[in-house]
VEXMIKE-475978 format. One record per residue: x, y, z of N, C-alpha, C in turn. Coordinates in nm, 2 decimals. Layout:
+--------+--------+--------+--------+--------+--------+--------+--------+--------+
!    n.x !    n.y !    n.z !   ca.x !   ca.y !   ca.z !    c.x !    c.y !    c.z !
+--------+--------+--------+--------+--------+--------+--------+--------+--------+
!      X !      Y !      Z !      X !      Y !      Z !      X !      Y !      Z !
...
+--------+--------+--------+--------+--------+--------+--------+--------+--------+
//
This chain:
+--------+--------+--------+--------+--------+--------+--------+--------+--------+
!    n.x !    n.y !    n.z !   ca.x !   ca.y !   ca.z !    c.x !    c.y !    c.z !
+--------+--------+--------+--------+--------+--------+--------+--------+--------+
!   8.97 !   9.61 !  12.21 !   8.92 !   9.49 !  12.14 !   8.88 !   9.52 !  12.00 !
!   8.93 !   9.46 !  11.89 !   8.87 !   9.47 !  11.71 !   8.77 !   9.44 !  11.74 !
!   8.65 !   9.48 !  11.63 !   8.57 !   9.41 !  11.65 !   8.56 !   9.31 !  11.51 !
!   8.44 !   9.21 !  11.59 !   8.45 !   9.08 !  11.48 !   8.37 !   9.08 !  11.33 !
!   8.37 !   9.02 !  11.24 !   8.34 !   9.01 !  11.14 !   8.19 !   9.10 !  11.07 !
!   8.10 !   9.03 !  11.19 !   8.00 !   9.07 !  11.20 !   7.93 !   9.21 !  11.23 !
!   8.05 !   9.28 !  11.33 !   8.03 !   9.46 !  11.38 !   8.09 !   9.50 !  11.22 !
!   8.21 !   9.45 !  11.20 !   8.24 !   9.52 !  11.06 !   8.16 !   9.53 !  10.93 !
!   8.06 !   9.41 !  10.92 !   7.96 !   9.43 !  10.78 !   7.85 !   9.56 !  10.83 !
!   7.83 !   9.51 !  10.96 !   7.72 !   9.62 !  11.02 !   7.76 !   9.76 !  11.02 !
!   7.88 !   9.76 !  11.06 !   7.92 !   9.92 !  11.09 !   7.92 !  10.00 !  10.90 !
!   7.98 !   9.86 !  10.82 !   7.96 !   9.93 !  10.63 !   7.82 !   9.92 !  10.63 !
!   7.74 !   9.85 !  10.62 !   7.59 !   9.85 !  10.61 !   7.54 !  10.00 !  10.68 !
!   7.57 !  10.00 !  10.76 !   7.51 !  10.10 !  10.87 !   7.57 !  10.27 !  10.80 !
!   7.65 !  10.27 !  10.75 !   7.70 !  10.40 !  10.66 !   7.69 !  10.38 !  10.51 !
!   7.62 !  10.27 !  10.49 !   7.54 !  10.31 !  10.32 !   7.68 !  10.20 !  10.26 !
!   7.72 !  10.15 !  10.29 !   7.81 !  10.09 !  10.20 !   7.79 !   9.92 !  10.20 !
!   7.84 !   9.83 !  10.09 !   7.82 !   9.70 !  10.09 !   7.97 !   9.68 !  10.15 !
!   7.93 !   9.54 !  10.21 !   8.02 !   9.48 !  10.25 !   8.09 !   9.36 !  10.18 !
!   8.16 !   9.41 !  10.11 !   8.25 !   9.30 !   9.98 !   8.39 !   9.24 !  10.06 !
!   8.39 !   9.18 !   9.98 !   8.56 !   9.12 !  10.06 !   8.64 !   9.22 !  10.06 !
!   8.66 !   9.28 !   9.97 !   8.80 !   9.40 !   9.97 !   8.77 !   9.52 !  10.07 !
!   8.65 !   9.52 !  10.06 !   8.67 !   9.62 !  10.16 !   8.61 !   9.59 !  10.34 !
!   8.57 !   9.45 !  10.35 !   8.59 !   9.42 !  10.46 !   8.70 !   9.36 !  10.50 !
!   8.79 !   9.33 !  10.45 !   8.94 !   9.30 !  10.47 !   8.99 !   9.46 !  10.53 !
!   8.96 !   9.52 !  10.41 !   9.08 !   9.65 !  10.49 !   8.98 !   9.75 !  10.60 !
!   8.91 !   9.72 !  10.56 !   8.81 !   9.80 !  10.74 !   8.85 !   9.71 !  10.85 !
!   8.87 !   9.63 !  10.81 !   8.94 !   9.48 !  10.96 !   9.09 !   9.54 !  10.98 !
!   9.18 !   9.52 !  10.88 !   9.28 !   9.56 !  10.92 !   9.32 !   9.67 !  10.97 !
!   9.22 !   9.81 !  10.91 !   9.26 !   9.95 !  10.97 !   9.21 !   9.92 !  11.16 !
!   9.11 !   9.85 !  11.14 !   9.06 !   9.83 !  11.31 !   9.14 !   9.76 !  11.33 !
!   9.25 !   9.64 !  11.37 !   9.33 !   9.60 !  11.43 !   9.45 !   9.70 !  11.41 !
!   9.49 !   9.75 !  11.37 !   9.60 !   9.81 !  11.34 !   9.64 !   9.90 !  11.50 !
!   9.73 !   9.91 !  11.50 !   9.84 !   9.95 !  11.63 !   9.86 !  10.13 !  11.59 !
!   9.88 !  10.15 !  11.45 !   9.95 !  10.25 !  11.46 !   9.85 !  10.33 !  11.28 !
!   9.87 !  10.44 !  11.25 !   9.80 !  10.49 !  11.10 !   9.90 !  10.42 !  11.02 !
!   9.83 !  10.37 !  10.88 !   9.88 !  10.28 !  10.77 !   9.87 !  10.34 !  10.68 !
!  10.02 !  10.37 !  10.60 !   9.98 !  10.44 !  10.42 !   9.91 !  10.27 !  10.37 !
!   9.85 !  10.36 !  10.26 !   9.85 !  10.27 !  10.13 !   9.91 !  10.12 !  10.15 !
!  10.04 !  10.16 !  10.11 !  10.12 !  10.05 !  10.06 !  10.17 !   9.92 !  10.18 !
!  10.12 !   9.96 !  10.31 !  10.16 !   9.88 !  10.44 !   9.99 !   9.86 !  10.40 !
!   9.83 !   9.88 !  10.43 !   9.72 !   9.83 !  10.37 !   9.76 !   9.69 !  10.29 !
!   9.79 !   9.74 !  10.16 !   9.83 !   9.61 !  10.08 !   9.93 !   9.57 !  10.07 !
!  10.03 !   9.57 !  10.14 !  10.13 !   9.44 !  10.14 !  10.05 !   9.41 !  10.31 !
!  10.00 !   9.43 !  10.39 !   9.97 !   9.36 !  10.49 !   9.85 !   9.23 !  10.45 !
!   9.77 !   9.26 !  10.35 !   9.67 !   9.21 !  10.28 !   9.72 !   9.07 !  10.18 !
!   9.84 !   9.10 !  10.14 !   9.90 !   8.98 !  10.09 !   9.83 !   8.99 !   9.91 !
!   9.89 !   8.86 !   9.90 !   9.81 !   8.80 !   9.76 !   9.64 !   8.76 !   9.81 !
!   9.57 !   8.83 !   9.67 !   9.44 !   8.85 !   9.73 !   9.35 !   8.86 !   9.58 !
!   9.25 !   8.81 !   9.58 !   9.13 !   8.85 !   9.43 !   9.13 !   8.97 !   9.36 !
!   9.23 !   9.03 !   9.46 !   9.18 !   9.20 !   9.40 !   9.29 !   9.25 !   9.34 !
!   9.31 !   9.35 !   9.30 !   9.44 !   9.43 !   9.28 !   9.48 !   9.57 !   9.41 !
!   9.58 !   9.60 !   9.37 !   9.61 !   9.69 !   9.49 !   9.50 !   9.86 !   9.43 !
!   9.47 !   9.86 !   9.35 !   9.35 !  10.01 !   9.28 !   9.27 !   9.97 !   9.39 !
!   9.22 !   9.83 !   9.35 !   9.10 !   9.82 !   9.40 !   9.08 !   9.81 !   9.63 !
!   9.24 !   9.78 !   9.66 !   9.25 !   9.81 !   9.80 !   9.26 !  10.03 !   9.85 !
!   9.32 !  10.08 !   9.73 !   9.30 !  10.22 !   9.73 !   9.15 !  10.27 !   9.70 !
!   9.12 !  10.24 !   9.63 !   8.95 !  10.28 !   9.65 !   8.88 !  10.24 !   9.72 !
!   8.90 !  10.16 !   9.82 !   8.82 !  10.15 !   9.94 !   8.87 !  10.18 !  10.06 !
!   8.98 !  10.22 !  10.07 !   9.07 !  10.35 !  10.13 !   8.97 !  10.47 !  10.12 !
!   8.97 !  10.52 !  10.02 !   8.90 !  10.65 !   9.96 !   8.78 !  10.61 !  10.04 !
!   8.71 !  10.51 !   9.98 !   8.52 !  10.48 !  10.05 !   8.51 !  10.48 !  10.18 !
!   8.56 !  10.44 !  10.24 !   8.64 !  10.44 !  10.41 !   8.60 !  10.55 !  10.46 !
!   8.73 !  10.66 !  10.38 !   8.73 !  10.74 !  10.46 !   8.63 !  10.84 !  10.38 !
!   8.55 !  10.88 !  10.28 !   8.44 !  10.92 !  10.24 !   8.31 !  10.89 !  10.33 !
!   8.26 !  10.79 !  10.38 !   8.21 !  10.70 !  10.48 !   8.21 !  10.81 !  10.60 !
!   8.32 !  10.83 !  10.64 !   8.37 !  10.83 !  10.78 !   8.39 !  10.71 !  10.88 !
!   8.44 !  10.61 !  10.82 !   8.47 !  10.49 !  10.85 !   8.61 !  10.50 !  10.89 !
!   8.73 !  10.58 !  10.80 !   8.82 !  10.54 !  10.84 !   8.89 !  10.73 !  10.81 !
!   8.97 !  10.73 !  10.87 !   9.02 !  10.91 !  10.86 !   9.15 !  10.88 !  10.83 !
!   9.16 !  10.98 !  10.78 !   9.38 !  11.04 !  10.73 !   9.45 !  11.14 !  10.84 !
!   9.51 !  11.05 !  10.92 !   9.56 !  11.14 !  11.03 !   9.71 !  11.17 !  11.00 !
!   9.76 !  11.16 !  10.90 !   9.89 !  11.22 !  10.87 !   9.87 !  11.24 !  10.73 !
!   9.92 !  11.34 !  10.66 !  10.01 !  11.32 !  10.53 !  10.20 !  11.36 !  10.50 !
!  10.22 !  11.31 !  10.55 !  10.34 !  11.36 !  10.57 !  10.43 !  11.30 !  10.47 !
!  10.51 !  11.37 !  10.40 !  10.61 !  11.33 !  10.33 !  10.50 !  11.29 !  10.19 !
!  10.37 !  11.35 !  10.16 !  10.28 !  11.31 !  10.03 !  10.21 !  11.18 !  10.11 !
!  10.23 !  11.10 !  10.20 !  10.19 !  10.99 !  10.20 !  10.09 !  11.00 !  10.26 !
!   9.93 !  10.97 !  10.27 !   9.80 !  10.92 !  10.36 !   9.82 !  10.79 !  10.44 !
!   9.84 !  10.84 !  10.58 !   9.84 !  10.75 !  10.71 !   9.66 !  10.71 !  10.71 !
!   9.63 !  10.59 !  10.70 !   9.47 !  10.58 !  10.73 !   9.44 !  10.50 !  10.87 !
!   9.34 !  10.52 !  10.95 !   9.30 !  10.47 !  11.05 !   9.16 !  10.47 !  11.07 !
!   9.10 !  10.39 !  11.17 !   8.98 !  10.35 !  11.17 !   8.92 !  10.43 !  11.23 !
!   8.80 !  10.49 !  11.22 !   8.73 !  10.54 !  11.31 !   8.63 !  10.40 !  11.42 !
!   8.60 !  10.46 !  11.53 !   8.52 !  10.39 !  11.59 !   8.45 !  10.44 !  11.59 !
!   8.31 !  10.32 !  11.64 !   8.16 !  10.33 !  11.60 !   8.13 !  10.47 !  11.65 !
!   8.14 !  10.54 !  11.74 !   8.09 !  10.67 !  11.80 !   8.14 !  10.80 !  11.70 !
!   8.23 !  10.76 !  11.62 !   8.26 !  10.86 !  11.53 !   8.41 !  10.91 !  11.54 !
!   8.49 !  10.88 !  11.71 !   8.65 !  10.90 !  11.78 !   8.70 !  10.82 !  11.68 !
!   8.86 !  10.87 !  11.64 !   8.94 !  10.77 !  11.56 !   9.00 !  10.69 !  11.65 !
!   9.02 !  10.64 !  11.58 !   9.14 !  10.50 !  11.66 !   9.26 !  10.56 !  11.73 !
!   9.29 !  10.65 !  11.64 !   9.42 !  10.72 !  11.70 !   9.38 !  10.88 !  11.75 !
!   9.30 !  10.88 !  11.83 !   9.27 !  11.05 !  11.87 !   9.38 !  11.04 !  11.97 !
!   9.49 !  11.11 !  11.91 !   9.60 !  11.15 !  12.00 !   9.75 !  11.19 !  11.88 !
!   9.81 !  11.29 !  11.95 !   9.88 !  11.33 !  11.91 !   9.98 !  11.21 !  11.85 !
!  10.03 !  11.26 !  11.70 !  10.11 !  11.21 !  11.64 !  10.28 !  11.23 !  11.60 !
!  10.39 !  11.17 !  11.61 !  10.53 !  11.26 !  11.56 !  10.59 !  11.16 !  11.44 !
!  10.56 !  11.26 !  11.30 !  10.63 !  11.17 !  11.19 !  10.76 !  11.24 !  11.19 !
!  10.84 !  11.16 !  11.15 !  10.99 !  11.17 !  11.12 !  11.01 !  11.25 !  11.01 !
!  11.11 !  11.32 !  11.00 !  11.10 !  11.42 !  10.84 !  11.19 !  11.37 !  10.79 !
!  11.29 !  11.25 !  10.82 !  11.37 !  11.18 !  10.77 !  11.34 !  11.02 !  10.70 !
!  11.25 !  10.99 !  10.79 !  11.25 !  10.81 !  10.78 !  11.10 !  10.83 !  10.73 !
!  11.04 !  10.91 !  10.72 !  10.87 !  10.90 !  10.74 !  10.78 !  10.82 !  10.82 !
!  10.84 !  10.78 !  10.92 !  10.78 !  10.71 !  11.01 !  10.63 !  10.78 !  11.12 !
!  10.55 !  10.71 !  11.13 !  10.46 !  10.77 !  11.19 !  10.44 !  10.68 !  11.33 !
!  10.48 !  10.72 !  11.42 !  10.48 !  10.72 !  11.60 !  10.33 !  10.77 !  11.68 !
!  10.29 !  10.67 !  11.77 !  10.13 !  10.78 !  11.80 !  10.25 !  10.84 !  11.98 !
!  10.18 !  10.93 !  11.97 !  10.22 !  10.98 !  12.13 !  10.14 !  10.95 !  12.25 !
!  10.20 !  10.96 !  12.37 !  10.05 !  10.95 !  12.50 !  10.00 !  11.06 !  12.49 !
!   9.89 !  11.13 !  12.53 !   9.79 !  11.21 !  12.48 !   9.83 !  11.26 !  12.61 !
!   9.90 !  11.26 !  12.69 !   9.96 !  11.39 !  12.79 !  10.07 !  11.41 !  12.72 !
!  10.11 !  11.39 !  12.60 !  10.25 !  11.47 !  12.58 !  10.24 !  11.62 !  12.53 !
!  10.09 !  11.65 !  12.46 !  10.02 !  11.71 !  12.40 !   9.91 !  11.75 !  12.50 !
!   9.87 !  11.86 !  12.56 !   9.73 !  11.89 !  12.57 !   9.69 !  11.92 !  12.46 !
!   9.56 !  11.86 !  12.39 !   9.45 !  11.92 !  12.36 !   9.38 !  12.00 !  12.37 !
!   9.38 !  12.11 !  12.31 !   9.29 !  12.24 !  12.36 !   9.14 !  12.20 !  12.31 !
!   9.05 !  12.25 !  12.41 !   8.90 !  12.25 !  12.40 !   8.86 !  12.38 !  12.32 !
!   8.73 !  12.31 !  12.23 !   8.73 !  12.47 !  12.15 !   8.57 !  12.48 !  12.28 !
!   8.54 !  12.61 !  12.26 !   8.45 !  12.67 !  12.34 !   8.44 !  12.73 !  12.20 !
!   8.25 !  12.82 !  12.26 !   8.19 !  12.90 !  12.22 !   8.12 !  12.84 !  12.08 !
!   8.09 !  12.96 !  11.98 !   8.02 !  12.89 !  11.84 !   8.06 !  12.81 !  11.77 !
!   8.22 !  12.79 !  11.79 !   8.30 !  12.69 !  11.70 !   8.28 !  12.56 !  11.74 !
!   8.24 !  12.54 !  11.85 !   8.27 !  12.38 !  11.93 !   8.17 !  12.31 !  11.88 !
!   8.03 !  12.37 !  11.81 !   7.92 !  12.27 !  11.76 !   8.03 !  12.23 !  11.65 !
!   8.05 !  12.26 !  11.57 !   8.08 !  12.26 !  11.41 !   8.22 !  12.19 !  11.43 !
!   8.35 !  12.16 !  11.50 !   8.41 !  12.10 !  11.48 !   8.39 !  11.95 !  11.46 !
!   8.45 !  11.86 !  11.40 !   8.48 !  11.74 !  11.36 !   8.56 !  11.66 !  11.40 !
!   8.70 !  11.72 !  11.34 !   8.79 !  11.64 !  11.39 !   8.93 !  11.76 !  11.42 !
!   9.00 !  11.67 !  11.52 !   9.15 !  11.77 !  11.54 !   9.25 !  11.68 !  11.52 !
!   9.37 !  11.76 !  11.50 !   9.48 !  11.69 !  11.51 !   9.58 !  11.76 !  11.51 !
!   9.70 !  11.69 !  11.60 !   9.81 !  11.69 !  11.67 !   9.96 !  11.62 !  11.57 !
!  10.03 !  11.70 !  11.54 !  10.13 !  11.61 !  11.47 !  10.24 !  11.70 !  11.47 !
!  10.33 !  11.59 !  11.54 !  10.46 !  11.65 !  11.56 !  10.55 !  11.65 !  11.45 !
!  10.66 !  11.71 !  11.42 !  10.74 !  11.68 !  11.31 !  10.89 !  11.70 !  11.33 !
!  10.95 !  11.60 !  11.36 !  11.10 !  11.61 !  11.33 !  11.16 !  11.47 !  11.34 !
!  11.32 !  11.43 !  11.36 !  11.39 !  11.32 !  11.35 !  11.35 !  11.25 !  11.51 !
!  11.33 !  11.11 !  11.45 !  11.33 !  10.98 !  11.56 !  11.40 !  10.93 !  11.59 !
!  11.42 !  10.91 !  11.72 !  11.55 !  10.82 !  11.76 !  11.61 !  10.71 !  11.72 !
!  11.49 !  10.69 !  11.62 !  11.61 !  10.55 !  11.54 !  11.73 !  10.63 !  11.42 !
!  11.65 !  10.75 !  11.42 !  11.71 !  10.82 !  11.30 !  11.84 !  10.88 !  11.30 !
!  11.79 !  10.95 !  11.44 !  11.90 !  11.04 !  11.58 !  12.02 !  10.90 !  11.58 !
!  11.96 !  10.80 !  11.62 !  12.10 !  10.73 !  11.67 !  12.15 !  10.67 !  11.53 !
!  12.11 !  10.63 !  11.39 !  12.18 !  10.59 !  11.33 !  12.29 !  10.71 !  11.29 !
!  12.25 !  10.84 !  11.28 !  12.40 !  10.97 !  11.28 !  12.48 !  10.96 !  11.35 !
!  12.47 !  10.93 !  11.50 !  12.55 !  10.91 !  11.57 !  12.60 !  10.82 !  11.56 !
!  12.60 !  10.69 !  11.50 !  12.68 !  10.59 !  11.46 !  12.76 !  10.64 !  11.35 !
!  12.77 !  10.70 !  11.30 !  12.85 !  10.72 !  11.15 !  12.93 !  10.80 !  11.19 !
+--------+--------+--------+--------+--------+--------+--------+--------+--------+
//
């Protein structure tokens, strides 16, 4: 379930940040979001809007400065952004497979992937992990096979 209007000013308030239109717009939309969003799917999903698209990138940046929102891909140069939830888990803790062809970013079921557990002195200090697969997708796979 997203949460509503109201968790989202709280959760920016609650990490030191104001809650402005621009950047409660794209804290909304990284929380509804299905799948990690570059940049450019952020604002064209956002439409015509008060702001300019700088001003939807820098609150990208504040997001994930925050720890509001994390970069779970870069692949192909591009920042995939996603929400974290209120406990600090991202939206997408689970393995990822971008395409080296289409740049597409696919989330996986988190059995496709075990996750290894860190043990010992490292396990206080970790943050975050991540999982990302890299090769061609079946949309990609089958458009070759058509030609």
């Amino acid at each position: 379930m997203s949460p509503d209007k109201q968790d989202i000013r709280d959760r920016l308030h609650r990490a030191g940040l104001r809650a402005t239109a621009p950047r409660t717009a794209v804290f909304a939309l990284l929380s509804d979001a299905s799948r990690p969003l570059a940049f450019h799917e952020v604002a064209d999903a956002l439409g015509d809007t008060d702001w300019d698209r700088a001003t939807t990138y820098r609150n990208l940046v504040r997001l994930t400065d925050a720890g509001l929102a994390r970069v779970v891909s870069r692949a192909g140069g591009m920042a995939r952004y996603t929400a974290v939830r209120d406990g600090g888990e991202s939206e997408h803790a689970h393995p990822h497979f971008v395409c080296s062809e289409c740049g597409g970013v696919s989330c996986l079921p988190q059995a496709t992937v075990p996750v290894p557990r860190v043990r010992g002195k490292w396990s206080a200090s970790v943050r975050q992990a991540s999982i990302q697969l890299q090769g061609r997708c079946p949309s990609c796979l089958d458009r070759e096979g058509a030609r």
